[in-house]
Structure formats: C-alpha cells, structure tokens
N, CA, C and O atoms as a GROMACS GRO file, in nm:
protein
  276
    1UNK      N    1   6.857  20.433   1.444
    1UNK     CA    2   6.739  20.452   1.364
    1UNK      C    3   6.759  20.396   1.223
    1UNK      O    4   6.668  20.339   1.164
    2UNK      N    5   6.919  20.421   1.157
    2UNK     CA    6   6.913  20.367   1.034
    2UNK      C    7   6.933  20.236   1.026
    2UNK      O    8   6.952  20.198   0.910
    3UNK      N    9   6.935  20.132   1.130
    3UNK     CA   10   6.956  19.981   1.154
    3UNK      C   11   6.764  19.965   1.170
    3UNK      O   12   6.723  19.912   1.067
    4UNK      N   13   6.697  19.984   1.227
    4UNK     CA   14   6.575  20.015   1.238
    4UNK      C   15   6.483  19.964   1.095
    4UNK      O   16   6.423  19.861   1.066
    5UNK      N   17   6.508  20.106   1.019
    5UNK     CA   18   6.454  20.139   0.904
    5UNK      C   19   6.495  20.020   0.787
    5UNK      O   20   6.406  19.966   0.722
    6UNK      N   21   6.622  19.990   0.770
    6UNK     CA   22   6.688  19.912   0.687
    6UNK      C   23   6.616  19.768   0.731
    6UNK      O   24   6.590  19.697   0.634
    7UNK      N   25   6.579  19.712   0.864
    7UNK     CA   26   6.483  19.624   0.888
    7UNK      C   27   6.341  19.619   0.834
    7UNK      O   28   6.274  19.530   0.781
    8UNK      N   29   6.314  19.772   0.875
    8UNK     CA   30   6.176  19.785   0.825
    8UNK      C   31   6.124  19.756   0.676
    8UNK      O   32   6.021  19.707   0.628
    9UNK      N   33   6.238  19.807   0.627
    9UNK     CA   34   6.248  19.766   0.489
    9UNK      C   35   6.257  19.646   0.404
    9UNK      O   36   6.170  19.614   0.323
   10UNK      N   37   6.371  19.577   0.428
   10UNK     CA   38   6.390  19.427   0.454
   10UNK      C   39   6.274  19.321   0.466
   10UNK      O   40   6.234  19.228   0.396
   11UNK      N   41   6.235  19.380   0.596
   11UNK     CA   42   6.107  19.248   0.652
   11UNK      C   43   6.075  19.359   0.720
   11UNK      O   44   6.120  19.424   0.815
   12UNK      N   45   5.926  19.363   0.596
   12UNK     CA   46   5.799  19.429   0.644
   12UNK      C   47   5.708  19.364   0.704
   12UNK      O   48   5.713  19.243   0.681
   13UNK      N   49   5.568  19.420   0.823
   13UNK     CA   50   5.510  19.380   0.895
   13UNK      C   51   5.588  19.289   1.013
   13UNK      O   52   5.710  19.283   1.031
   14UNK      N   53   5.531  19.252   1.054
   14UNK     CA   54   5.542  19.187   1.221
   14UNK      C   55   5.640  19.278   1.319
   14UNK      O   56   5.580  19.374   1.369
   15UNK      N   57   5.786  19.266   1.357
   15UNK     CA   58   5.849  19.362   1.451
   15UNK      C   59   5.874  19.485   1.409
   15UNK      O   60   5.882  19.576   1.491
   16UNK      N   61   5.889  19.503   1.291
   16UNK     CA   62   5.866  19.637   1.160
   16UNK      C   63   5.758  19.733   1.199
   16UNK      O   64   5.771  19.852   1.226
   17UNK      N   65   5.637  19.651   1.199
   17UNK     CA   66   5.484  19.722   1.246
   17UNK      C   67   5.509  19.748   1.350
   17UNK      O   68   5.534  19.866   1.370
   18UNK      N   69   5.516  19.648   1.470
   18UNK     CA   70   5.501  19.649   1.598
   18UNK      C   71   5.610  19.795   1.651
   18UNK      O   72   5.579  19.864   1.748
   19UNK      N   73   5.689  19.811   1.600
   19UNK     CA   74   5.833  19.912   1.620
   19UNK      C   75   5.736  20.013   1.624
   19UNK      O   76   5.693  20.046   1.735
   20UNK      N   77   5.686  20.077   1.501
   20UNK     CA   78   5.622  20.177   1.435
   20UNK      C   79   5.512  20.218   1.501
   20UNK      O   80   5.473  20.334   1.490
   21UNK      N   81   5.446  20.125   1.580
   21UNK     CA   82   5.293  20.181   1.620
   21UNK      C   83   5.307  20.182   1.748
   21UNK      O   84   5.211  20.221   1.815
   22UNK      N   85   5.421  20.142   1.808
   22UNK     CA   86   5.484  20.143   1.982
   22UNK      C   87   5.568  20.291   1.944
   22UNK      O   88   5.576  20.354   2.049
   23UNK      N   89   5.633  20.367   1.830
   23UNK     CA   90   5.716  20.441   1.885
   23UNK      C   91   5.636  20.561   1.831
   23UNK      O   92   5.672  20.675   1.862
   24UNK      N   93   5.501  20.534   1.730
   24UNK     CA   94   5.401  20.678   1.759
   24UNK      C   95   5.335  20.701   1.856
   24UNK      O   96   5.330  20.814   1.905
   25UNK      N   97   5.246  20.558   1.920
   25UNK     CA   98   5.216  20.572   2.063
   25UNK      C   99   5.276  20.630   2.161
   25UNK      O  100   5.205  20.682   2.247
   26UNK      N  101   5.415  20.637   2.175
   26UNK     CA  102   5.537  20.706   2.302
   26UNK      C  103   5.557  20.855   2.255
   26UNK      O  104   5.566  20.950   2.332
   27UNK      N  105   5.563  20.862   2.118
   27UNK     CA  106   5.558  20.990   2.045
   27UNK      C  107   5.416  21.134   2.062
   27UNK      O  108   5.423  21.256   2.066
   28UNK      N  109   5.342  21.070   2.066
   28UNK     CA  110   5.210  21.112   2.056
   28UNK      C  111   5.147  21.134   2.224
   28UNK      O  112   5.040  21.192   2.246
   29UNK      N  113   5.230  21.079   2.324
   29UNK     CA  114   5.224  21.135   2.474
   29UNK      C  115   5.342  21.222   2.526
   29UNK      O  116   5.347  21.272   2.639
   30UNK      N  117   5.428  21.232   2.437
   30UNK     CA  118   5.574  21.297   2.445
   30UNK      C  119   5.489  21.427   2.410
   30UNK      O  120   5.478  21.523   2.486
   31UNK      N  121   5.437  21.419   2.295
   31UNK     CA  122   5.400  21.576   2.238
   31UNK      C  123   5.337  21.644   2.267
   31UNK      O  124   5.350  21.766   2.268
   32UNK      N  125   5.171  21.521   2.328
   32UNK     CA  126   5.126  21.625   2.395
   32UNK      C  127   5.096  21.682   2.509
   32UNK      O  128   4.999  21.749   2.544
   33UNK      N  129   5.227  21.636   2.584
   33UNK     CA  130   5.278  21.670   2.723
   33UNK      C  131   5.364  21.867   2.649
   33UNK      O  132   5.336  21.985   2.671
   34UNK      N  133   5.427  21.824   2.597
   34UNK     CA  134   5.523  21.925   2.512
   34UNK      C  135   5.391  22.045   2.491
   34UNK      O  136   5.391  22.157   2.541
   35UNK      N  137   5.307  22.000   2.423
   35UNK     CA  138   5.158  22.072   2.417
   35UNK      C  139   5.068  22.125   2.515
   35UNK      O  140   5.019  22.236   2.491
   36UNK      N  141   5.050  22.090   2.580
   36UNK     CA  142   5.011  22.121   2.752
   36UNK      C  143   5.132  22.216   2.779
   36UNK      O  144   5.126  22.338   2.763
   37UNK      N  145   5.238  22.152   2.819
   37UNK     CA  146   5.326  22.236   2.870
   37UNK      C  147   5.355  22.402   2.817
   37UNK      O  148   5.365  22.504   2.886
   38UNK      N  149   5.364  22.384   2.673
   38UNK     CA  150   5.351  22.540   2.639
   38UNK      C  151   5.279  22.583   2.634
   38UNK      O  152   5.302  22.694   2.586
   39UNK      N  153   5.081  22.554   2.676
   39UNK     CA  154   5.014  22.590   2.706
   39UNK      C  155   4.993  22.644   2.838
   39UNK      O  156   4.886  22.693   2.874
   40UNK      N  157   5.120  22.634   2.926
   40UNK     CA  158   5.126  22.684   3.116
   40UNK      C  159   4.982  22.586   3.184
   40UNK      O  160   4.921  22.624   3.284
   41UNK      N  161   4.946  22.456   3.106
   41UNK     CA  162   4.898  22.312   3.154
   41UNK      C  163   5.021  22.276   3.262
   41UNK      O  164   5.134  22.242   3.229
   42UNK      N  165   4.978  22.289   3.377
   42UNK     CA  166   5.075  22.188   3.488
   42UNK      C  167   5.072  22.066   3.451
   42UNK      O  168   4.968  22.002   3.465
   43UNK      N  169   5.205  21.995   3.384
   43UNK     CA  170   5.222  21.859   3.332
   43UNK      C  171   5.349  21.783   3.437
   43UNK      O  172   5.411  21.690   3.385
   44UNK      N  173   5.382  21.818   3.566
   44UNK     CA  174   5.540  21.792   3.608
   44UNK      C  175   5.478  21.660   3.644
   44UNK      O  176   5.557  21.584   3.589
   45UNK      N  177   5.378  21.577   3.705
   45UNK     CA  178   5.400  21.448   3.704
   45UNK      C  179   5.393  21.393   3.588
   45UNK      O  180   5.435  21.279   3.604
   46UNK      N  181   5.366  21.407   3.489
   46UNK     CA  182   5.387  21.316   3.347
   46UNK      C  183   5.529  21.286   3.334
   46UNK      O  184   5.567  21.178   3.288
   47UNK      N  185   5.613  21.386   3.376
   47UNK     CA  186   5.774  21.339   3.344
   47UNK      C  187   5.819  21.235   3.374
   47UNK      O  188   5.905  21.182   3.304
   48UNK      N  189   5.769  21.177   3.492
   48UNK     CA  190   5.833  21.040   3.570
   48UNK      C  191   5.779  20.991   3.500
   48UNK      O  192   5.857  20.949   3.414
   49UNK      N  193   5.620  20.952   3.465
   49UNK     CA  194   5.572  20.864   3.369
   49UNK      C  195   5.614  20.847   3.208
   49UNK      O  196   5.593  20.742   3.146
   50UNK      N  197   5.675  20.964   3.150
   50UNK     CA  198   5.695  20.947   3.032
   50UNK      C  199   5.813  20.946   3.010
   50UNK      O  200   5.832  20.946   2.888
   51UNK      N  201   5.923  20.946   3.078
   51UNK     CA  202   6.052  20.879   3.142
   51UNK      C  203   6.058  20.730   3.100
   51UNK      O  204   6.114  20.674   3.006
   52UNK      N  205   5.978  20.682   3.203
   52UNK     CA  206   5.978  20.531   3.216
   52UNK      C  207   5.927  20.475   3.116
   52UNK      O  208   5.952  20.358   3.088
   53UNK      N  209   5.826  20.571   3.026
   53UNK     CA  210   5.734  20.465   2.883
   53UNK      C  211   5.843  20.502   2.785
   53UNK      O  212   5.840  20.439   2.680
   54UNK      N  213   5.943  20.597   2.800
   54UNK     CA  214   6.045  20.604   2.732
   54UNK      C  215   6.161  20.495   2.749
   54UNK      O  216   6.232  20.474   2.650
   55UNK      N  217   6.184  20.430   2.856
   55UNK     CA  218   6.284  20.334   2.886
   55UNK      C  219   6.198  20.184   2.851
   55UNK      O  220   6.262  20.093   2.799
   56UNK      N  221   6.051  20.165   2.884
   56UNK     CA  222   5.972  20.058   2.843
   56UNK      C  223   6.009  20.040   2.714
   56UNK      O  224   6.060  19.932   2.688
   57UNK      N  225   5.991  20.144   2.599
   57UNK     CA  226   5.999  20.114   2.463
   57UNK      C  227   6.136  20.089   2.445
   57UNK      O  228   6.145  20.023   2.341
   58UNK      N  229   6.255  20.108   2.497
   58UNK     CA  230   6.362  20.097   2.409
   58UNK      C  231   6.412  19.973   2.490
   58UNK      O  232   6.513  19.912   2.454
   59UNK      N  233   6.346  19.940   2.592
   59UNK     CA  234   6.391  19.795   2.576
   59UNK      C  235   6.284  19.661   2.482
   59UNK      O  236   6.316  19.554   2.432
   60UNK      N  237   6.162  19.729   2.492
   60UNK     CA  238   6.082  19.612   2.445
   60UNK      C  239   6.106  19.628   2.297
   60UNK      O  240   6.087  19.522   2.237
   61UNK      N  241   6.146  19.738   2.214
   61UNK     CA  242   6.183  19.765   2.096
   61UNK      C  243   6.311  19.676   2.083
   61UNK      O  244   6.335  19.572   2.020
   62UNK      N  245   6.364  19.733   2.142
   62UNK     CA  246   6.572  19.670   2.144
   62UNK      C  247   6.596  19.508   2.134
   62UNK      O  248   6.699  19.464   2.082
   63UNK      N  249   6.506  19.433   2.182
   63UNK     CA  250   6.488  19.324   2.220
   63UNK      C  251   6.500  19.229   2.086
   63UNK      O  252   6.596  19.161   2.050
   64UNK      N  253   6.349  19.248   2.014
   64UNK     CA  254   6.355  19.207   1.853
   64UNK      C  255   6.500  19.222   1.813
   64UNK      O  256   6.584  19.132   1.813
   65UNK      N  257   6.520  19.363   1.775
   65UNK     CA  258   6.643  19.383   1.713
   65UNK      C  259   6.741  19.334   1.728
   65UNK      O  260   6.807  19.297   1.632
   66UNK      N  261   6.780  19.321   1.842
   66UNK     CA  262   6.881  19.229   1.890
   66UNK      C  263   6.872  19.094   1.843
   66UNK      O  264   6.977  19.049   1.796
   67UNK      N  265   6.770  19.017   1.844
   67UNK     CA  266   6.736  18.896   1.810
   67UNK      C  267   6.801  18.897   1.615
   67UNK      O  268   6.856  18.819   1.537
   68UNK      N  269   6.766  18.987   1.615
   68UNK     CA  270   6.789  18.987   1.450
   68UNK      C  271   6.903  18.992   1.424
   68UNK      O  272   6.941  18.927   1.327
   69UNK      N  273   6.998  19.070   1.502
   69UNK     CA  274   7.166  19.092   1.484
   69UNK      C  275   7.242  18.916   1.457
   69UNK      O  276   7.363  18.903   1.441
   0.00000   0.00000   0.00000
C-alpha cells in the first residue's frame, strides 16, 4: 500500500486514478456484503463472486505497478 500511495503521489491521475476508483468499487461490494450479512441478509453466493473481483483487482492493479518498478 505504501509503494501504491508514494506513486499516487509522484504521478497523479492516470494508473493513480484508475487504482483508486477500481479499489473503492471492490471496497464498496466487500462492505455491503459485510452489511447484508450482519443484517441475517443470506449473502453466501456473493463470496465466490467477491473472491474472484478480489483476485481481478490485484492483478489488473499489480500489473501497472509492476510496469513502473
């Protein structure tokens, strides 16, 4: 996260943005699965799905970064 941020900082906008609005999007179905759930909302198929949008982002995230190393 602090290799991340120190980018973000660095060189703002383009993979900076793109990072940021891909990892509130994954954030913001994480939670309100988390939200449902402590509501006794039956959420057990979301897990497989939010599993995998969890492994989607950290490679399509990882990717840039890498490029930058």
């Amino acid at each position: 996260m602090v290799i991340i941020l120190w980018i973000a900082v660095k060189y703002p906008g383009g993979h900076s943005t793109f990072i940021g609005v891909f990892n509130i999007f994954v954030h913001s179905i994480m939670y309100t699965h988390y939200l449902l759930s402590s509501m006794k909302i039956d959420t057990k198929s979301w897990k497989k799905h939010i599993t995998q949008l969890q492994m989607l982002q950290f490679f399509i995230l990882a990717y840039p970064i890498f490029q930058l190393l």
